[in-house]
PANU-289833 format. One record per residue (C-alpha): residue number from 0; x, y, z. Coordinates in Angstrom, 1 decimal. Each point is the difference from the previous one (the first is absolute). Last residue first. Layout:
N
(NUM (X Y Z))
...
// end
This chain:
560
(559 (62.6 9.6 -27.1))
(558 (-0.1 1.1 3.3))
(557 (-3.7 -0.6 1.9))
(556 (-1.9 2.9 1.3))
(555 (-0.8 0.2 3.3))
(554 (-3.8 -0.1 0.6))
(553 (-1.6 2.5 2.2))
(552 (-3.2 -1.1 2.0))
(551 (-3.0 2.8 1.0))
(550 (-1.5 -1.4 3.6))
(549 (-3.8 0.3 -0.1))
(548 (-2.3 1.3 3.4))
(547 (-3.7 -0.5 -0.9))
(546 (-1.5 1.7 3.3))
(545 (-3.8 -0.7 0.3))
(544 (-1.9 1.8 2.7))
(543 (-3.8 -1.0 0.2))
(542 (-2.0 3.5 0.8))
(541 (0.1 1.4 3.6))
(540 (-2.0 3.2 -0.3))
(539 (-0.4 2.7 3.1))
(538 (1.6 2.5 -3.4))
(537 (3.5 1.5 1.2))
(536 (0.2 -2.0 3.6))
(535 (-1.0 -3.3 -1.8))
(534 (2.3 0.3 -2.9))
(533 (3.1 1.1 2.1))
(532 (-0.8 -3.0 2.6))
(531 (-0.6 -2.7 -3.5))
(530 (3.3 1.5 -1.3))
(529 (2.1 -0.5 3.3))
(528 (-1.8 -4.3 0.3))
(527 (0.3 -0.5 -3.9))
(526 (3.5 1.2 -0.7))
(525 (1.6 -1.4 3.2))
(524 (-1.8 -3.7 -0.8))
(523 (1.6 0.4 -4.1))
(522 (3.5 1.0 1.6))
(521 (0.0 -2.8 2.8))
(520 (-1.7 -2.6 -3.0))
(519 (3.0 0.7 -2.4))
(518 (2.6 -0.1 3.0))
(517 (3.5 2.1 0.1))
(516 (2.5 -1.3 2.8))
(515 (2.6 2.4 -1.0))
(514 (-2.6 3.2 0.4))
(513 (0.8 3.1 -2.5))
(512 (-2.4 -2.0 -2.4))
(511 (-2.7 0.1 2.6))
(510 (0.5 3.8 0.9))
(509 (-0.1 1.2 -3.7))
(508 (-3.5 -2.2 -0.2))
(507 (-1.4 1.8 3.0))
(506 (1.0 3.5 -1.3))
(505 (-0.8 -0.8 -3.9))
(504 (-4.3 -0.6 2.0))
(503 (0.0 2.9 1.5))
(502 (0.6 1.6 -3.0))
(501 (-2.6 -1.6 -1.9))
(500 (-2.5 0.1 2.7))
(499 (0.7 4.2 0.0))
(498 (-0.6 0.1 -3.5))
(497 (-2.8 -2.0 0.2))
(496 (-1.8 2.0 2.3))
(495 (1.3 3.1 -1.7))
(494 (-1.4 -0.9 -3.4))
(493 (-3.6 -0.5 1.4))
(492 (-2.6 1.1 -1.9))
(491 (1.4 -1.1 -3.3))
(490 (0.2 -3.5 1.3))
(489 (-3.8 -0.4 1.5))
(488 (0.7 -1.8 3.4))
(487 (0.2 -3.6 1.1))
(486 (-2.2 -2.3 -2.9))
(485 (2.8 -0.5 -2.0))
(484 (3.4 1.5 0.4))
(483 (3.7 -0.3 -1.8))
(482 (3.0 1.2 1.1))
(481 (3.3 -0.4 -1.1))
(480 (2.6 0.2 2.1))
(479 (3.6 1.6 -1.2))
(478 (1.9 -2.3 -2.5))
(477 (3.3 -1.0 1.0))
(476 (0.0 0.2 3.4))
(475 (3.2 -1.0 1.1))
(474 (2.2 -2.1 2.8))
(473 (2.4 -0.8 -3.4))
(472 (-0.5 -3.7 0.2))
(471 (-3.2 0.5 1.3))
(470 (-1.6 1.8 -3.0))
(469 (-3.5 0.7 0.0))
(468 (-3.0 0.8 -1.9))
(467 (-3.2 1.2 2.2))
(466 (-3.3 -0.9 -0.6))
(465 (-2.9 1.9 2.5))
(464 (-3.4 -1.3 -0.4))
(463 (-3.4 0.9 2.0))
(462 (-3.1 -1.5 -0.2))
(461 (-3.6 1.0 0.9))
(460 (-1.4 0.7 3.4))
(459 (-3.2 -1.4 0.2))
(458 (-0.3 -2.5 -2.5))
(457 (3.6 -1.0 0.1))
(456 (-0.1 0.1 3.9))
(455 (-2.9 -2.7 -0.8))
(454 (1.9 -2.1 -2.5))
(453 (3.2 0.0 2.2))
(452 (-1.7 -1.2 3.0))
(451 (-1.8 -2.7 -2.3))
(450 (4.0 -1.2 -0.9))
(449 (0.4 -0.3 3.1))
(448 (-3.0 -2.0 0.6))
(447 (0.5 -2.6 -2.5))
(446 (-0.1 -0.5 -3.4))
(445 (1.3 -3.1 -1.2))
(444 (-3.1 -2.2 1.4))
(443 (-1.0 -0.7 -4.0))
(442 (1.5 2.4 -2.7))
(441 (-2.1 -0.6 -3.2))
(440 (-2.1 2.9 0.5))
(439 (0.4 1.0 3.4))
(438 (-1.1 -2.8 2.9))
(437 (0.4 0.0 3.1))
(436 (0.0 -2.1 2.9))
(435 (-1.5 0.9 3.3))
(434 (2.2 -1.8 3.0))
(433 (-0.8 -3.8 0.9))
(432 (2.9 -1.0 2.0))
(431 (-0.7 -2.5 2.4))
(430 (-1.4 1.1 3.7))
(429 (0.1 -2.2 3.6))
(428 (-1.9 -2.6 1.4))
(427 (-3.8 2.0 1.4))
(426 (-2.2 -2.2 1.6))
(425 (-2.7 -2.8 -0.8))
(424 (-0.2 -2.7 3.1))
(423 (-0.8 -4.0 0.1))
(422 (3.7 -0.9 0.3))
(421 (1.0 1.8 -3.6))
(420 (-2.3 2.3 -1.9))
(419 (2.2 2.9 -1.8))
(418 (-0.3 3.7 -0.9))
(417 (2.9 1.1 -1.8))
(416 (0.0 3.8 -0.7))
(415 (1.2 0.9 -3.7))
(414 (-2.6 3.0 -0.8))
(413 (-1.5 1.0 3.2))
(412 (-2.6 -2.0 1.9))
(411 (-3.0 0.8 2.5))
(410 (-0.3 -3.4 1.7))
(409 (-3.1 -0.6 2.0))
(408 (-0.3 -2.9 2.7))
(407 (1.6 2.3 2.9))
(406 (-2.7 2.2 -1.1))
(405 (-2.3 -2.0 1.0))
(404 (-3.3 -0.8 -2.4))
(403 (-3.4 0.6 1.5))
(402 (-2.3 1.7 -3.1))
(401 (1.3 3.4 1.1))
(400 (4.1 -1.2 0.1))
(399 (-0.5 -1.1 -4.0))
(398 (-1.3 3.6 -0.8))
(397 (2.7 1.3 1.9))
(396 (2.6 -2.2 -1.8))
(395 (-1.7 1.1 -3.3))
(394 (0.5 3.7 1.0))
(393 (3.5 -0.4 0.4))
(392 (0.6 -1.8 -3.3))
(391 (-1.5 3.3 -1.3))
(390 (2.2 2.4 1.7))
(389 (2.4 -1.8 -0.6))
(388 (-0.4 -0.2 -3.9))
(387 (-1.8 -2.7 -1.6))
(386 (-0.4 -3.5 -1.6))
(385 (0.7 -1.8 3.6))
(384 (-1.5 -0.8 3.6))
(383 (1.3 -3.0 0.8))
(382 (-2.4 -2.1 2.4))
(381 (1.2 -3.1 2.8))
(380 (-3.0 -2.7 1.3))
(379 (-2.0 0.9 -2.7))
(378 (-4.0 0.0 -0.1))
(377 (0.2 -0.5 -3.9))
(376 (-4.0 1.1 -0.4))
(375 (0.1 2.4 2.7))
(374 (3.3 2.0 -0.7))
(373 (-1.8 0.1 -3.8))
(372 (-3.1 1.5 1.6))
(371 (2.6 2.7 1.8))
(370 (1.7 1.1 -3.7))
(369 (-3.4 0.2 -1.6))
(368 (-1.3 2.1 3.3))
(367 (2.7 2.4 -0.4))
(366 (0.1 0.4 -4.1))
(365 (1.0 -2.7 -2.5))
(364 (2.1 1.1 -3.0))
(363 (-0.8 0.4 -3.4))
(362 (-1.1 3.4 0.6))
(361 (-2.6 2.6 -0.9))
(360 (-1.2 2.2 2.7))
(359 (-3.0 2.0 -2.3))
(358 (-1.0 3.3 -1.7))
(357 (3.1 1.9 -0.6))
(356 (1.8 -3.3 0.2))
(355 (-0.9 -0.8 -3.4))
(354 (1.6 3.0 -1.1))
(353 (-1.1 2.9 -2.6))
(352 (1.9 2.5 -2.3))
(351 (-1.2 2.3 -2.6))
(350 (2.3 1.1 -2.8))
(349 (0.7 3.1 -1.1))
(348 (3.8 -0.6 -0.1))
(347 (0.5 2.4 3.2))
(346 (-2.3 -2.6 1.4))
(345 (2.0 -3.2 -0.6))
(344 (3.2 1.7 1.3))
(343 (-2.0 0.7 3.2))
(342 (-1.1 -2.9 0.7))
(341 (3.4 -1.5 -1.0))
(340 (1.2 2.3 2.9))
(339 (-2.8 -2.0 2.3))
(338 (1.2 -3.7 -1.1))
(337 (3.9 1.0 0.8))
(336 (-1.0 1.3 3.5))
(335 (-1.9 -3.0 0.3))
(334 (2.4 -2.2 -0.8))
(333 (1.9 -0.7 3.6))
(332 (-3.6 -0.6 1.3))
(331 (-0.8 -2.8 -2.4))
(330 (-2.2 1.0 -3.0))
(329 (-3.4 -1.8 -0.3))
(328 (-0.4 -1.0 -3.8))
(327 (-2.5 1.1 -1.9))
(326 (0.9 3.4 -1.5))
(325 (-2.6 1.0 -2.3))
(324 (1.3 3.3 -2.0))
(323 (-3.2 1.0 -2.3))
(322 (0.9 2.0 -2.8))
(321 (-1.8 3.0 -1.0))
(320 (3.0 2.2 -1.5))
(319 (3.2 -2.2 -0.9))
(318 (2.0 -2.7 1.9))
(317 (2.8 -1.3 -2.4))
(316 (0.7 -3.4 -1.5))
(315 (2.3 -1.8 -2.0))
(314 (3.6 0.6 1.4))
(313 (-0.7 1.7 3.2))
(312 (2.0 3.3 -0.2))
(311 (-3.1 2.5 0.1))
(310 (0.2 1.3 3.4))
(309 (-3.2 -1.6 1.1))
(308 (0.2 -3.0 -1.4))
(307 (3.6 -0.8 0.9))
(306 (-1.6 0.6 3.9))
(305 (-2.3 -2.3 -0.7))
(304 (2.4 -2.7 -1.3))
(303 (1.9 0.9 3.6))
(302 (-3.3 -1.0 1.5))
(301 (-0.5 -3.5 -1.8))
(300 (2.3 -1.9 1.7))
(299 (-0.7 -4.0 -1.8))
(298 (4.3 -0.2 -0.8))
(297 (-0.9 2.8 -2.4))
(296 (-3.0 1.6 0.0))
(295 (-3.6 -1.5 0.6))
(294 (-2.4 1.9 -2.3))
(293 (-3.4 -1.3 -0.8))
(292 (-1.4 2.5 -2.6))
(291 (-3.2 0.3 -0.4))
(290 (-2.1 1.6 -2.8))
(289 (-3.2 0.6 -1.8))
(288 (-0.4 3.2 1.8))
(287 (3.3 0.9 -1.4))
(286 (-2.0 -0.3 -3.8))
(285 (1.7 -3.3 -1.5))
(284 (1.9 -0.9 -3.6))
(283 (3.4 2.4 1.5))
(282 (0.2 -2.8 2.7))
(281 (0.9 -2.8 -2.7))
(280 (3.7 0.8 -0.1))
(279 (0.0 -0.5 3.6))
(278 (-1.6 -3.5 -0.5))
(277 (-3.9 -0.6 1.0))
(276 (-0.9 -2.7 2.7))
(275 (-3.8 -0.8 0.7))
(274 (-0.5 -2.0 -3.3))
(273 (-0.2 -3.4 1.3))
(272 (-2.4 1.5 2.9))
(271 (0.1 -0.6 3.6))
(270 (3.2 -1.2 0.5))
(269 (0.3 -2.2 2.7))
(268 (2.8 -0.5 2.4))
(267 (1.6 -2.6 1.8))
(266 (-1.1 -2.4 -2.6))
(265 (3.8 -1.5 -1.1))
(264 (0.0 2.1 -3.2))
(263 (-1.1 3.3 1.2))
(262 (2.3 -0.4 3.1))
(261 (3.0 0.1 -2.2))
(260 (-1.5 2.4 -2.5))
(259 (-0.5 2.4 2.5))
(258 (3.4 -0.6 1.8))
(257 (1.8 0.4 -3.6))
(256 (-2.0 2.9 -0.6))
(255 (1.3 1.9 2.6))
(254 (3.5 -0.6 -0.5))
(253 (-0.4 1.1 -3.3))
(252 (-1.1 3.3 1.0))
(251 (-3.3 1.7 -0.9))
(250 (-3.6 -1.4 0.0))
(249 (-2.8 1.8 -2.4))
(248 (-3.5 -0.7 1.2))
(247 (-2.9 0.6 -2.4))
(246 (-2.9 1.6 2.0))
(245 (-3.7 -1.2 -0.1))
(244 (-0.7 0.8 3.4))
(243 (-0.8 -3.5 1.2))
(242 (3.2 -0.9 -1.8))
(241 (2.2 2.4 1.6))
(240 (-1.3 -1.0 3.4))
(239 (0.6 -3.8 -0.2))
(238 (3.5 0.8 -1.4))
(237 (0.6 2.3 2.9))
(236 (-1.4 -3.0 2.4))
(235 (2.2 -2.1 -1.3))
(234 (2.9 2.0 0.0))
(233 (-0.7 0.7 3.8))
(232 (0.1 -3.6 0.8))
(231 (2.7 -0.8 -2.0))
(230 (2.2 2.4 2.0))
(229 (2.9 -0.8 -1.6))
(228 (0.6 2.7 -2.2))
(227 (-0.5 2.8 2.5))
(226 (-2.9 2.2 -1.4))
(225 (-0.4 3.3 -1.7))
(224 (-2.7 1.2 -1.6))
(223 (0.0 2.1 -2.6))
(222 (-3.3 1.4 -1.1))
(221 (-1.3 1.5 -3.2))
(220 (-2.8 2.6 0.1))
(219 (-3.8 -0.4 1.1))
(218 (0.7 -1.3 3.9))
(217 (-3.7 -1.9 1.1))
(216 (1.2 -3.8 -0.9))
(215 (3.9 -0.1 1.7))
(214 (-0.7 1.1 3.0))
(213 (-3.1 -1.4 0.6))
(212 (1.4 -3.3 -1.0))
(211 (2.8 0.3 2.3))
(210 (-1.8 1.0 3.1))
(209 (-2.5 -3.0 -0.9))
(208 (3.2 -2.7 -0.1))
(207 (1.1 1.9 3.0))
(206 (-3.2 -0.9 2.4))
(205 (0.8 -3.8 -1.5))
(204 (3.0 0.0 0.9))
(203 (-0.6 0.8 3.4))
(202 (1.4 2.9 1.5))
(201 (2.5 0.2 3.2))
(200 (-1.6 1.0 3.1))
(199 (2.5 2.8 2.0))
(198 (1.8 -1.6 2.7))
(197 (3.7 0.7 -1.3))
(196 (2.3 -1.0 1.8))
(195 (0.0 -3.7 -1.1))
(194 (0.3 1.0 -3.5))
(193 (2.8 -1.6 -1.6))
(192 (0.5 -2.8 2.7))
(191 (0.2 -3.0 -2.0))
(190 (0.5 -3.3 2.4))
(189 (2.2 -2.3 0.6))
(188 (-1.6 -2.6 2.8))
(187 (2.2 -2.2 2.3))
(186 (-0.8 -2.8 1.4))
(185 (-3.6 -1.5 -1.5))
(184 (-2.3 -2.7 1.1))
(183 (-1.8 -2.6 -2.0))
(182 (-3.2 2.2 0.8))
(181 (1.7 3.2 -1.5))
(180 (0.9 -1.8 -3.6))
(179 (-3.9 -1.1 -0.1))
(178 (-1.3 3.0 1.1))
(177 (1.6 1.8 -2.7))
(176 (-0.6 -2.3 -2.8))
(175 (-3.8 0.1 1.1))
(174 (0.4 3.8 -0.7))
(173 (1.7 -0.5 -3.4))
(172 (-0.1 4.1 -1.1))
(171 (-1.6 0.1 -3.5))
(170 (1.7 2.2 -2.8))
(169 (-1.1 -2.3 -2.9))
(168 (-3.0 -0.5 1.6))
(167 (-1.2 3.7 -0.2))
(166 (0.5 2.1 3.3))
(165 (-2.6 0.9 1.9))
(164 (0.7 -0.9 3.6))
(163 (3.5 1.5 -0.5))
(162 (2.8 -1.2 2.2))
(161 (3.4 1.6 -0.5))
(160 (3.2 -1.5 -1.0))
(159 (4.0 0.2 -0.6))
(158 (1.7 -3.2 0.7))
(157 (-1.2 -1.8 3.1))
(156 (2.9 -1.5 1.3))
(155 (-0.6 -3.2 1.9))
(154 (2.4 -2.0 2.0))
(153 (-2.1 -2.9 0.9))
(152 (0.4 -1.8 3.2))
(151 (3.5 -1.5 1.9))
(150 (-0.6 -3.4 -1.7))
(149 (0.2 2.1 -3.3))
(148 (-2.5 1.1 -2.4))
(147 (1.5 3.4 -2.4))
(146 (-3.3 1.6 -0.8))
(145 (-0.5 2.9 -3.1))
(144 (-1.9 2.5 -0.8))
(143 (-1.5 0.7 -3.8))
(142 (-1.1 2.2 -2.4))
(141 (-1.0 -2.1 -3.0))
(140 (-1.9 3.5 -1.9))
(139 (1.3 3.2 1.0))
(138 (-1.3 3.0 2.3))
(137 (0.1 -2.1 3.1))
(136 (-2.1 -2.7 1.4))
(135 (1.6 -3.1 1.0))
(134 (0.3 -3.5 -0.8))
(133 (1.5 -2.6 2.4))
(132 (3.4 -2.4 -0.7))
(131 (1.7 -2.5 1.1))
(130 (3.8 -1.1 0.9))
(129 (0.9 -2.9 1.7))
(128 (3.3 -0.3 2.6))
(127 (1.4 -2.5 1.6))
(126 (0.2 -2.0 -3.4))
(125 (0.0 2.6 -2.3))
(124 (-3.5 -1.1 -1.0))
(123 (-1.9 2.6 -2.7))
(122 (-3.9 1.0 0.5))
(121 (-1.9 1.1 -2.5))
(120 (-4.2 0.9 0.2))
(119 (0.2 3.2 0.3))
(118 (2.3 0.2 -3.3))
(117 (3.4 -0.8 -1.5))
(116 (1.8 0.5 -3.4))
(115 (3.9 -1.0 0.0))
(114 (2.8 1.9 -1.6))
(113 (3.5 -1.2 -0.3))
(112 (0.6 1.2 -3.8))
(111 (2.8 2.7 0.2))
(110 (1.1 1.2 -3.2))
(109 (-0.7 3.5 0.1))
(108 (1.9 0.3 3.2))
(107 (3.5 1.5 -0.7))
(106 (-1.7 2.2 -3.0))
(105 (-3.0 1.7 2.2))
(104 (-2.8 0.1 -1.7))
(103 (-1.2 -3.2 0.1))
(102 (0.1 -0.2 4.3))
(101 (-2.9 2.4 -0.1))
(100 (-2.4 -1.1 -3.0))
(99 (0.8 -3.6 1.9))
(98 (-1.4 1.5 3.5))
(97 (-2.9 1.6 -1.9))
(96 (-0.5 -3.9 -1.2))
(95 (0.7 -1.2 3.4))
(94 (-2.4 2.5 1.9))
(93 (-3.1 -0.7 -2.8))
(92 (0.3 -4.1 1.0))
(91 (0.9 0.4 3.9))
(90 (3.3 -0.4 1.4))
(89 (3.3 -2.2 0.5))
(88 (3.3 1.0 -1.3))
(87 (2.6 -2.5 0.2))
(86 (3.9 0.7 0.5))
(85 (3.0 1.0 -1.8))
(84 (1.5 3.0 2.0))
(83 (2.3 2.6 -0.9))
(82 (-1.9 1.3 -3.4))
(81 (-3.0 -1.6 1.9))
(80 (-0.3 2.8 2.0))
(79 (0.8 3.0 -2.2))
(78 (-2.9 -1.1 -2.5))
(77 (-2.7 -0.8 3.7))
(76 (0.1 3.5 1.2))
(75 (-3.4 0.8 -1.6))
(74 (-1.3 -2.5 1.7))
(73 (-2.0 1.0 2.9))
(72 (0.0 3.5 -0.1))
(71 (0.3 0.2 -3.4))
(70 (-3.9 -1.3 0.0))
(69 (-0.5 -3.7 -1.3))
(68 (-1.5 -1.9 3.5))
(67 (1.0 -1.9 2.6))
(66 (3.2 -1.7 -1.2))
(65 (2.2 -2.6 2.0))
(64 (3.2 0.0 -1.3))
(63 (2.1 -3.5 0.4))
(62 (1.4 -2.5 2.2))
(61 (3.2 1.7 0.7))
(60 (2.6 -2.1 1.8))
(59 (2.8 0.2 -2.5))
(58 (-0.3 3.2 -0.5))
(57 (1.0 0.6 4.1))
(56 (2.6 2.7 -1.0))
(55 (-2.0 1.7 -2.6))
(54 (-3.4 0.1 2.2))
(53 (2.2 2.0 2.4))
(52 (1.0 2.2 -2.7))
(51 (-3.0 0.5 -1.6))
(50 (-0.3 3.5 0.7))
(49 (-3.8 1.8 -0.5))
(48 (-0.5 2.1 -3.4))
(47 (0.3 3.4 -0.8))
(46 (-2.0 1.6 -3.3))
(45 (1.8 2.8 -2.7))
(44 (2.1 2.1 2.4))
(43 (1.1 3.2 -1.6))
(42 (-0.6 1.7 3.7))
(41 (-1.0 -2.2 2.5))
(40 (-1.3 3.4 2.4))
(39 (-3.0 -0.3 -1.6))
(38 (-1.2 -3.2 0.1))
(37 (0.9 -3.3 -1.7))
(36 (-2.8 -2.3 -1.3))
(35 (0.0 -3.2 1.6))
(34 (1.0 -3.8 -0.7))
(33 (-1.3 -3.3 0.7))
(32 (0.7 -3.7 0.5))
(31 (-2.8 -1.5 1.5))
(30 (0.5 -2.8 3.2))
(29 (3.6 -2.0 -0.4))
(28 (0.2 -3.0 1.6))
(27 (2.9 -1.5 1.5))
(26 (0.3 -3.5 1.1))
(25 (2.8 -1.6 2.6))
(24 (-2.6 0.0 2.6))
(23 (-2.6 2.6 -0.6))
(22 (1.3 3.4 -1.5))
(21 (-2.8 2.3 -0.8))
(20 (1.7 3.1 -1.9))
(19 (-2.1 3.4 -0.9))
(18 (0.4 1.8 -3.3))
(17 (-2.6 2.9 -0.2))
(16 (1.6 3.0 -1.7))
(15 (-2.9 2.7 0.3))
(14 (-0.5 2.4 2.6))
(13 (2.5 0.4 2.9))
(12 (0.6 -0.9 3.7))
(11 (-0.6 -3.9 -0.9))
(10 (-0.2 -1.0 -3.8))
(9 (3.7 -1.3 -0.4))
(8 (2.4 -2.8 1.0))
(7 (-2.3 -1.0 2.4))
(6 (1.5 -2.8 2.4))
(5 (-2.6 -3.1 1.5))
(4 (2.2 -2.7 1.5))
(3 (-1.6 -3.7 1.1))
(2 (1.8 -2.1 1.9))
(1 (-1.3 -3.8 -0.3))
(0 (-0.9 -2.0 3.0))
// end
């Protein structure tokens, strides 16, 4: 009887960053590789990305990656892990080649080669384990889940997914598929839980493919709609609508246009005219009602772009009188504040803004009923609810508990937990380390949470420098502090403040050097912890303390 572990190192009590571990026998195998946007509080962070730290001790056990799909979420994580670990990546045709556009910009990984293409109808023998695959319905082409057959059952992890009875082919659920895997008997289901609280019907694609083109076809000035680069789905039904309506269609951002062309070229979307796409340059040959302009921003975010817009700083393009804002992509909870003072932005422009939720749920992601018909298909004997915050995962367990699952059989995870099969019986086996990791510009996992702490106090409270010049030979101060302020208190406004500081601050460094067992770190520690109590009884402020103490050297002269 093999043990079978299942450990997500990310995608469980948050949104975004699915990595999750299946570990059968002495194989490991790595579902999705993703990374997630950082929220507010993550100040200066660019992206954060799960730990590979258990996967880095057991490298020579590791299989491969497992892909599902060609959003961030599910590989955009991959450059930083195979910079540590050299193994093969398995996915669909269009989520291999965004996966390469990925892994090529980044200069430890450009070379890497080990790519291999697989579809529905793949299946790969590890011996006691085979790996297969079952499309999905999301909001890009080859979307896939994914089944892990053992003698125990099938692990399967679902990958994100909805079921829409009128998707095109190219976006097709595999019912049959589905039955199939179920019949042979599953253990342990992974499944996406990004809207299992919410009941509320989610629209068909084809009900938004006419909300789009209604949009776009009655509003008589320009109109900027902006979209998440790798939606294909929504692209294509932009480009559809532009066309119909006899618009050009301007795209900005490289990035962007590398996806498009990407999934132009291998069929995943169609262009429905040769002569659809005008240049920037080009825009000034067109009317605004003649135009469209597909905006994405950087990294695929298009709000921030929006807000550039608005102000005036973006680099090409600004919103003027009787534009048409489209924002087409469903902002997550933790950006709505963001989307609604962009709102406001856009209208103290002149522009006009509209969102495709105004109208209609749109998601990606299957609702209640969705999540439940799946349950019926796989008929687990063990289900992870995962993709989600708490609250969410919760739901899902419920949702699994109505249709007659125990909740002794239903594991609501945290990132590192160890779930493992042994003797005919999943339970919990202990944690590995599998803490956010973050990156900032080049700097990968070297910032940490102090040095968060600091950011925020800095943002908050400013900073608040004090450089005294000593001389310990002579137990003297030989310059007197010099202080220096940013972000604390306007200077000119408050001379007694830091006069007062200043003194207080020759007293505790007089008393150190008096001292025979004198410390550097006692004197700096005595400066921050009396200054930070003076600072916060004077102002209720407690900005970051920094004592630069430096010792003044006298050389003897040499006799000649």
């Amino acid at each position: 009887m093999s043990t079978i572990k299942l450990i997500p190192l990310g995608g469980v009590r948050e949104n975004g960053k699915n990595m999750y571990v299946a570990e059968v026998g002495e194989d490991i195998f790595v579902l999705d590789c993703g990374l997630k946007y950082p929220e507010n509080e993550l100040l200066g962070i660019d992206i954060v990305i799960p730990d590979f730290t258990y996967l880095e001790e057991n490298a020579d056990r590791v299989a491969g990656v497992f892909l599902t799909h060609g959003h961030a979420d599910a590989i955009g994580a991959l450059p930083y892990f195979l910079s540590k670990l050299n193994v093969p990546v398995f996915g669909t045709e269009l989520t291999i080649e965004l996966a390469k556009l990925s892994v090529s910009r980044n200069e430890e990984t450009k070379n890497f080669k080990e790519f291999h293409v697989v579809d529905e109808h793949t299946e790969i023998d590890f011996g006691e384990t085979s790996v297969s695959f079952f499309r999905t319905t999301h909001t890009i082409p080859d979307s896939v889940g994914i089944s892990l057959k053992t003698k125990e059952g099938s692990i399967v992890y679902t990958g994100d997914f909805k079921f829409d009875q009128t998707a095109i082919p190219m976006y097709q659920t595999d019912y049959s598929r589905l039955a199939e895997i179920g019949k042979e008997g599953v253990l342990a289901l992974l499944s996406d839980s990004s809207n299992a609280e919410n009941p509320a019907p989610v629209a068909s694609e084809l009900q938004i493919t006419d909300e789009v083109l209604e949009t776009i076809r009655y509003w008589e000035g320009r109109i900027i709609v902006a979209c998440v680069a790798s939606n294909l789905q929504r692209v294509q039904q932009i480009l559809d609508a532009a066309y119909k309506s006899e618009r050009k269609v301007v795209l900005t951002g490289q990035d962007f246009e590398r996806i498009i062309r990407t999934a132009m070229r291998l069929e995943k979307l169609q262009l429905p005219s040769e002569d659809l796409f005008v240049t920037l340059k080009e825009m000034k040959n067109y009317s605004p009602e003649q135009l469209l302009i597909l905006e994405t921003g950087r990294m695929g975010e298009p709000i921030k772009s929006l807000q550039k817009m608005a102000n005036g700083t973006h680099r090409s393009l600004r919103i003027e009188k009787g534009d048409l804002v489209y924002i087409t992509t469903t902002p997550t909870t933790a950006m709505e504040t963001t989307v609604a003072k962009t709102e406001d932005m856009i209208y103290r422009s002149g522009g006009d803004v509209k969102q495709i939720s105004d109208n209609l749920r749109v998601s990606g992601h299957a609702n209640p009923n969705d999540l439940q018909l799946m349950m019926n298909f796989m008929k687990p004997k063990y289900f992870i609810p995962i993709q989600g915050e708490y609250r969410q995962l919760a739901a899902h367990a419920d949702l699994a508990h109505e249709i007659g699952m125990a909740y002794k059989d239903i594991f609501i995870t945290g990132r590192g937990d160890i779930l493992e099969y042994k003797n005919g019986r999943m339970s919990m086996a202990g944690t590995t380390p599998a803490e956010n990791v973050m990156i900032d510009g080049l700097g990968v996992g070297d910032i940490g949470n102090i040095v968060l702490r600091d950011r925020k106090i800095l943002s908050e409270d400013g900073i608040f420098v004090a450089v005294v010049t000593i001389n310990r030979r002579e137990k003297k101060i030989v310059s007197a502090p010099q202080i220096t302020s940013r972000g604390f208190v306007y200077v000119k406004t408050s001379k007694d403040l830091l006069k007062e500081s200043s003194t207080m601050i020759t007293e505790i460094v007089e008393k150190h050097l008096q001292n025979d067992d004198f410390e550097w770190s006692k004197l700096k520690q005595d400066i921050r912890d009396q200054l930070s109590r003076y600072l916060f009884e004077q102002t209720k402020r407690r900005p970051v303390i920094l004592p630069v103490i430096m010792e003044a050297t006298q050389r003897r002269r040499s006799k000649n």
